[in-house]
C-alpha positions in Angstrom: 107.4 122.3 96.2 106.6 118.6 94.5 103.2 118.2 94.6 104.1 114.2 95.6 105.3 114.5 98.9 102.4 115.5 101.0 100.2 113.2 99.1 102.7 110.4 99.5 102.8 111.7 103.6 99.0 111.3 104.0 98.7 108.3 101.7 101.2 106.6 103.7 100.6 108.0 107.0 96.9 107.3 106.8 98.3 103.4 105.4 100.4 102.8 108.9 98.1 104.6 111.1 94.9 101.9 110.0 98.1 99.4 110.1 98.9 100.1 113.7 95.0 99.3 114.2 96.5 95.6 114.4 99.2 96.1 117.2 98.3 95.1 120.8 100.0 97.7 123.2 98.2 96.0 125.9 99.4 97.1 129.2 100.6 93.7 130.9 98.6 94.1 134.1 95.5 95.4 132.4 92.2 93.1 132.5 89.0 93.1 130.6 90.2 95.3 127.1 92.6 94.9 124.6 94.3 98.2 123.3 95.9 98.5 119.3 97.5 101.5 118.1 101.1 102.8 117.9 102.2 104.9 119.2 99.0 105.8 121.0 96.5 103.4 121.5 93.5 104.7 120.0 91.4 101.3 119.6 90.2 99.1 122.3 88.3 95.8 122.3 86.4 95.5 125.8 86.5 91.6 126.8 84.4 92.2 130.0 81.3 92.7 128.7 81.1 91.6 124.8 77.3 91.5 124.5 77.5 95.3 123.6 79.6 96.4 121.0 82.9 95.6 121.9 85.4 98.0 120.0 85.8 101.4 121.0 87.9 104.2 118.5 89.4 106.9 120.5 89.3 109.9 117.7 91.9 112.4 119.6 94.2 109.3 119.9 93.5 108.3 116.4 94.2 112.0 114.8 97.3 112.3 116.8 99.0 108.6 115.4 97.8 110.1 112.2 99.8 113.0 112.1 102.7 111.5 113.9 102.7 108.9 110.5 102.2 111.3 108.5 104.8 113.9 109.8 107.4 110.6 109.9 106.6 109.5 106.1 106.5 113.2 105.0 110.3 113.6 106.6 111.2 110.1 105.1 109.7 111.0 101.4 111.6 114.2 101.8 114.9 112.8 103.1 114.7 110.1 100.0 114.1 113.0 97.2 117.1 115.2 98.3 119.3 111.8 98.3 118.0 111.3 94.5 119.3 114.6 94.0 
């Protein structure tokens, strides 16, 4: 197996995961945070009380959008080096 596809998967997984970072997937009724991440939210900016430190990373949130990108890249890097073929 080419060497270049994982390391294209995790490059570019890791790339759309921190990417996603900048999506709001804010619930419509929900007050008081913000929530980013696609397609699990996995950071959150609390509004309520911003004299503390605001932004909250969800790790197991976080890990599983980073496998989900990466899995998704590593099918599209693979899909693209068959069609070459």
């Amino acid at each position: 197996m080419d060497a270049k596809i994982p390391i294209v998967a995790i490059l570019g997984g890791a790339a759309i995961t921190v990417l996603t970072g900048l999506v709001s997937v804010t619930p419509a009724g929900l007050v008081g945070a913000h929530w980013y991440g696609f397609p699990l939210p996995w950071l959150f900016r609390l509004v309520v009380a911003p004299q503390y430190f605001p932004w909250k990373v969800d790790m197991l949130s976080l890990i599983a959008d980073l496998i989900f990108w990466i899995v998704i890249v590593g099918v599209i890097a693979l899909v693209v080096k068959v069609a070459k073929k």
